[in-house]
MILOVO-12508 format. One record per residue: residue number from 1; residue in three letters; x, y, z of N, C-alpha, C in turn. Coordinates in steps of 0.2 Angstrom, whole numbers. Atoms other than C-alpha are relative to their C-alpha. Layout:
// MILOVO-12508
   torba   torpa      nX      nY      nZ     caX     caY     caZ      cX      cY      cZ
     NUM     ALA       X       Y       Z       X       Y       Z       X       Y       Z
...
//
This chain:
// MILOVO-12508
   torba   torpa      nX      nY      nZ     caX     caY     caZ      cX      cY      cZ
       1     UNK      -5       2       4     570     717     793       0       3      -7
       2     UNK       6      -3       7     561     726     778       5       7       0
       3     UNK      -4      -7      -1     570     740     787       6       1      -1
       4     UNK      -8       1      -1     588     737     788       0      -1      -7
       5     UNK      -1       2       6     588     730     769      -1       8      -3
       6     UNK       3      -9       6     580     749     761       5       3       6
       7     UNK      -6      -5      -3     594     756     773       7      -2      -3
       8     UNK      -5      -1       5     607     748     765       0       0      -9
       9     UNK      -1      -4       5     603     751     749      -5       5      -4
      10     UNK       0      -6       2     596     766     749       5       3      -1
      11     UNK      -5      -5       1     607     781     743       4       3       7
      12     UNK      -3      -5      -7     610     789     762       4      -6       1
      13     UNK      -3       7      -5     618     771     766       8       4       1
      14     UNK      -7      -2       0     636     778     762       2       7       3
      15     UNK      -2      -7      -5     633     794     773      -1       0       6
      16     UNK       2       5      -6     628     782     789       8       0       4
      17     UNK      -7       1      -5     642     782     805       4      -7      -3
      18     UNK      -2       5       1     654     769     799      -1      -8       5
      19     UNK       1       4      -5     651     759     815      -6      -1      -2
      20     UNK      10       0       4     630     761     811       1      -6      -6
      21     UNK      -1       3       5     636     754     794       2     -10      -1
      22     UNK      -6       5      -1     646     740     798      -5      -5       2
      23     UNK       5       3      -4     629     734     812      -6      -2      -6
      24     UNK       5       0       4     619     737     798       1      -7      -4
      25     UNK      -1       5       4     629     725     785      -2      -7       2
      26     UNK       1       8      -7     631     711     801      -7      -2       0
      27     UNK       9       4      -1     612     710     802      -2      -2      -5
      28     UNK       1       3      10     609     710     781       3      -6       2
      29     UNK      -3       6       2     622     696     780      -3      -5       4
      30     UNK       2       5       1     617     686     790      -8      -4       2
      31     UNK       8       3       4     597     686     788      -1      -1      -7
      32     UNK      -2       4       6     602     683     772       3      -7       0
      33     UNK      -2       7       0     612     667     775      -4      -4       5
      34     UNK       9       3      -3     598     662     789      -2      -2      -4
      35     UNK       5       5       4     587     663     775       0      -5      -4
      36     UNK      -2       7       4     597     653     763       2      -6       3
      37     UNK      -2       6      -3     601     640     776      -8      -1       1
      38     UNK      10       2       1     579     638     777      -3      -3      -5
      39     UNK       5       6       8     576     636     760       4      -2      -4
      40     UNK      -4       6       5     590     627     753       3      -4       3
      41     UNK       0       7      -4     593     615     766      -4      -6      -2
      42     UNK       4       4       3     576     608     761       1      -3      -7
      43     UNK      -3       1       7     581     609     744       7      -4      -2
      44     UNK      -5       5       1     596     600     745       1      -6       5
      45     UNK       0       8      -1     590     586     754      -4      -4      -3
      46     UNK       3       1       1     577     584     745       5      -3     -10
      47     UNK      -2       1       6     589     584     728       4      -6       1
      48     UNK      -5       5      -2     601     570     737      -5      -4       0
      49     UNK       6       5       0     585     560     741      -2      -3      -6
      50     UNK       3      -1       8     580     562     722       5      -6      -4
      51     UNK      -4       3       7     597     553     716       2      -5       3
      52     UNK       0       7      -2     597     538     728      -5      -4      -2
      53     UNK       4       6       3     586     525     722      -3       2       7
      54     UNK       2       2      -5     571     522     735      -5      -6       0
      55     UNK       4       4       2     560     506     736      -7       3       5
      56     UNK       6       0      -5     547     514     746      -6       1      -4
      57     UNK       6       3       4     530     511     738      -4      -5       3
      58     UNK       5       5       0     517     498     738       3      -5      -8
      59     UNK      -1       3       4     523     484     725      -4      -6      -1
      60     UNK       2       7       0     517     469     718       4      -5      -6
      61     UNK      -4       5       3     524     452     710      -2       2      -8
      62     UNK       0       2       7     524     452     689       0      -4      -3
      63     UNK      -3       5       2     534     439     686       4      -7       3
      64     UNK      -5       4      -6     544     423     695       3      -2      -5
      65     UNK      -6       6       4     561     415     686       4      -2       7
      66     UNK      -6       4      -4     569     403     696       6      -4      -3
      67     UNK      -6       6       4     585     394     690       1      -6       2
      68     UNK      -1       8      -2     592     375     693      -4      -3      -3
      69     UNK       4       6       3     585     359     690      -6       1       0
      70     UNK       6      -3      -1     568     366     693      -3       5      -2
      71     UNK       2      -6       4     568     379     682      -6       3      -2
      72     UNK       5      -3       5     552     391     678       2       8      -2
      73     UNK       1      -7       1     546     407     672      -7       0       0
      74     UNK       7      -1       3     529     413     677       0       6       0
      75     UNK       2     -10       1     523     431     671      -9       0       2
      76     UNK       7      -3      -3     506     427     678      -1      -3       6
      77     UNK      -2       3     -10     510     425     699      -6      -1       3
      78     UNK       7      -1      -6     496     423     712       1       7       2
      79     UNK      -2      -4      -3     492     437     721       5       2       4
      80     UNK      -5      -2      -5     506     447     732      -3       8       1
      81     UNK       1      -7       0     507     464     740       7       1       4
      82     UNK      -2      -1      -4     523     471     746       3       8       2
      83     UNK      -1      -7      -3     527     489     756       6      -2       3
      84     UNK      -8      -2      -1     544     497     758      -2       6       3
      85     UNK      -1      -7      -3     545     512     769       6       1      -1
      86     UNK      -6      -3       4     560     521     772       5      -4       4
      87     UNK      -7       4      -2     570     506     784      -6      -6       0
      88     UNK       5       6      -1     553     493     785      -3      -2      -7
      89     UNK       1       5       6     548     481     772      -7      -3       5
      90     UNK       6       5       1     531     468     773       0      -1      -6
      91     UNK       4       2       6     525     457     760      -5      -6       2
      92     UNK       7       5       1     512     445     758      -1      -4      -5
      93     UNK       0       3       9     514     431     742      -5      -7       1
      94     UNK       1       8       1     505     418     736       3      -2      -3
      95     UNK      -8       2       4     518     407     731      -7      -5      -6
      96     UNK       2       5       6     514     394     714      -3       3      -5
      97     UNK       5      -2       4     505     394     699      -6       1       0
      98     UNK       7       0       1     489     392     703      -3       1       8
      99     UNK       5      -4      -8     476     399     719       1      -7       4
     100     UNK      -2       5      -2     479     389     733      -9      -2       0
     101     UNK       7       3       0     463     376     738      -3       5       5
     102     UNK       5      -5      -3     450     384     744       0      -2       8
     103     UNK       2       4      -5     449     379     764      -5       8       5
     104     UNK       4       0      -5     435     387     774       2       3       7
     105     UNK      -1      -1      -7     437     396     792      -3      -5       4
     106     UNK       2       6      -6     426     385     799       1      -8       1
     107     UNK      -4       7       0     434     369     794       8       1       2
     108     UNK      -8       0       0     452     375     798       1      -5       5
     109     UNK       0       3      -7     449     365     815       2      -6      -1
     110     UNK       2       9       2     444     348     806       4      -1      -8
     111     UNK      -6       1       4     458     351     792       7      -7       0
     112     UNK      -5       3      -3     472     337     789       6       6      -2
     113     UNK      -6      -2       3     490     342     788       1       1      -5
     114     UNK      -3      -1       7     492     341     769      -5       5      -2
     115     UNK       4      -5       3     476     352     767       4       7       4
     116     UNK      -3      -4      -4     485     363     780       7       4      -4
     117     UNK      -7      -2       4     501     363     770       1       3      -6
     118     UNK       1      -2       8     494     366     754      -3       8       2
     119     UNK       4      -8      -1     484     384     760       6       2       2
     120     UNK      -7      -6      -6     501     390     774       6      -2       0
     121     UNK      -8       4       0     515     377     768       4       6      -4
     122     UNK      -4      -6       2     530     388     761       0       0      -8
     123     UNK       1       1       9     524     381     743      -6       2      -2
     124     UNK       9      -2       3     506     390     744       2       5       4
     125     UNK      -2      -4      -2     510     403     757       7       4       4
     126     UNK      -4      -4      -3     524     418     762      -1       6       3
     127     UNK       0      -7      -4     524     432     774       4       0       5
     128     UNK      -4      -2      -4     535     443     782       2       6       2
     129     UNK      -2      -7       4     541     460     786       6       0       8
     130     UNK      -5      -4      -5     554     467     798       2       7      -3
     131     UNK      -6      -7       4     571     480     791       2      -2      -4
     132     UNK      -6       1       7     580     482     778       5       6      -1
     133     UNK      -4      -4       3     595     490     771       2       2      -7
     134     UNK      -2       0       8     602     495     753       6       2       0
     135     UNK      -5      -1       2     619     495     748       3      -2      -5
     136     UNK      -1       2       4     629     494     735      -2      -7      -7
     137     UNK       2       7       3     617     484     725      -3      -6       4
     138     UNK       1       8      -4     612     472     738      -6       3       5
     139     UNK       6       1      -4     595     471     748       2      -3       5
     140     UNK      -4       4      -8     599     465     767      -9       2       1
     141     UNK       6       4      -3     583     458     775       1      -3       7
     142     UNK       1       1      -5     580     458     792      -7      -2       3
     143     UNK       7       3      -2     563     447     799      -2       3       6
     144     UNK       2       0      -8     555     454     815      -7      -3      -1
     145     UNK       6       5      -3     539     442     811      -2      -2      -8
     146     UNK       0       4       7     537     430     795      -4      -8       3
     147     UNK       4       5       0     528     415     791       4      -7       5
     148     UNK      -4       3      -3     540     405     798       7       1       6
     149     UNK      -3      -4      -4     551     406     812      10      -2       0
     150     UNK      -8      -4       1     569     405     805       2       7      -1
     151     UNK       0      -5       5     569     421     795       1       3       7
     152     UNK       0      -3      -6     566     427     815       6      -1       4
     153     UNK      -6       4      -7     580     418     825       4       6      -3
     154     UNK      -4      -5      -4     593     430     833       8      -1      -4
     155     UNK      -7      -2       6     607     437     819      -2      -1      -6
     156     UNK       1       1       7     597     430     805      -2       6      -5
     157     UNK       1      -6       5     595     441     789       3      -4      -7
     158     UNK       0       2       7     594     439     770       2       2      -5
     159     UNK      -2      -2       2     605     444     755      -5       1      -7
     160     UNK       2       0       7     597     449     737       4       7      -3
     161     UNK      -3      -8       3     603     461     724      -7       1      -3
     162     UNK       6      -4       2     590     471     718       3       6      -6
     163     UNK       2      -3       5     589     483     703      -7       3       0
     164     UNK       3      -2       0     578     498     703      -1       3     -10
     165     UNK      -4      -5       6     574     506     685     -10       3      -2
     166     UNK       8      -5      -2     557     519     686      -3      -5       6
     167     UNK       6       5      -3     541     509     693       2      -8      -2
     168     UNK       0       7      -1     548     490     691       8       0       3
     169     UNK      -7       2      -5     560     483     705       1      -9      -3
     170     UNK      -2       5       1     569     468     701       4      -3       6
     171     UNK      -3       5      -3     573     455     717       5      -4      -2
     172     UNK      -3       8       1     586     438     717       2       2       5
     173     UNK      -2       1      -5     589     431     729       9       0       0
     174     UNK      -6       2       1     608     428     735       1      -4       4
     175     UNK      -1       5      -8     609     421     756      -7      -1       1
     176     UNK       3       1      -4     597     414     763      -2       3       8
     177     UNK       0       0      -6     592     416     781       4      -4       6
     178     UNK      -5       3      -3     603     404     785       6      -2       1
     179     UNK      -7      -2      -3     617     412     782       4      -5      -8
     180     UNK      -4       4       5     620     399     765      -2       2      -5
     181     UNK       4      -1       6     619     404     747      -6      -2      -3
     182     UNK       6       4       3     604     400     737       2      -5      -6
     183     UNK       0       3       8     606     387     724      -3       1      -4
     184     UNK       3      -4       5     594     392     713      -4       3       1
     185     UNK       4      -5      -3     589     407     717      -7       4      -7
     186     UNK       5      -1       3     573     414     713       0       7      -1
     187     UNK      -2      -8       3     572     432     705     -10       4      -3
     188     UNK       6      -2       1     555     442     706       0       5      -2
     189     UNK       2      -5       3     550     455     696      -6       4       1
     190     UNK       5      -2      -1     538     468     704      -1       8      -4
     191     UNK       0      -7       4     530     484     697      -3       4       5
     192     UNK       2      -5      -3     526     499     709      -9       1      -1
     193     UNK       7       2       0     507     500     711      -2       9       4
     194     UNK       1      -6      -4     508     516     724       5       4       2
//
């Protein structure tokens, strides 16, 4: 390759057969476009990639505002943890203000209901993960395994708008899984961790 390039532009190039000439240029050109097709393909998807938002990371909760008759704001959540790949989501929250009760592995057995509901109910714990989409502002949520088994039923999916702006993602809810708006939708504030 090394060869053909110090032939055309060495000085003897313009005293070469023009046929010779012509083979010679054909191969220059296009191991040179070859090569700018190798290392600027990477480079230019790597620039597009750059100017889409992506939630892919490891995030955790910061803040929780809910609206309606119910209203709070907490800025000091229970634990969460949620990962975003490039089409799959997981999270893991502890819902409320405060840790849920303590209950023991080896009492789960001999637990009542209400001790039950307070550690796994949908007001002490949520988990879920499947797919997701991003468009226009809007988070689309898809369950393939969740604490509960609506988010799972067949065509269900969840609407939020989302807001990236550096390391803090900003959720609200919009649909439900049920396909009906949120009344007082709950709007999380997480900050990228990894």
């Amino acid at each position: 390759m090394l060869e053909i390039f110090n032939r055309v532009v060495h000085q003897d190039f313009d005293k070469e057969d023009p046929v010779n000439k012509k083979l010679t240029l054909a191969v220059a050109a296009t191991a040179v476009a070859g090569l700018m097709a190798l290392v600027g393909a990477p480079l230019l998807s790597q620039s597009r990639a750059a100017s889409q938002p992506t939630l892919q990371g490891v995030w955790r909760v910061t803040e929780v505002t809910t609206t309606g008759k119910d209203a709070s704001n907490n800025k000091s959540p229970q634990p969460s943890l949620y990962i975003y790949t490039a089409k799959h989501y997981s999270y893991v929250r502890i819902n409320g203000t405060k840790a849920r009760p303590d209950l023991p592995q080896d009492q789960v057995a001999k637990a009542t209901a209400a001790q039950l509901l307070a550690v796994w109910g949908p007001s002490g714990f949520s988990a879920q993960a499947g797919t997701y989409e991003l468009a226009g502002g809007k988070l689309t949520t898809r369950a393939i395994a969740a604490r509960g088994t609506g988010p799972m039923a067949s065509g269900a999916f969840a609407t939020a708008s989302y807001k990236l702006d550096g390391k803090t993602l900003t959720i609200t809810q919009e649909r439900g899984f049920n396909g009906k708006p949120v009344e007082n939708p709950t709007t999380w504030k997480l900050t990228q961790i990894e």
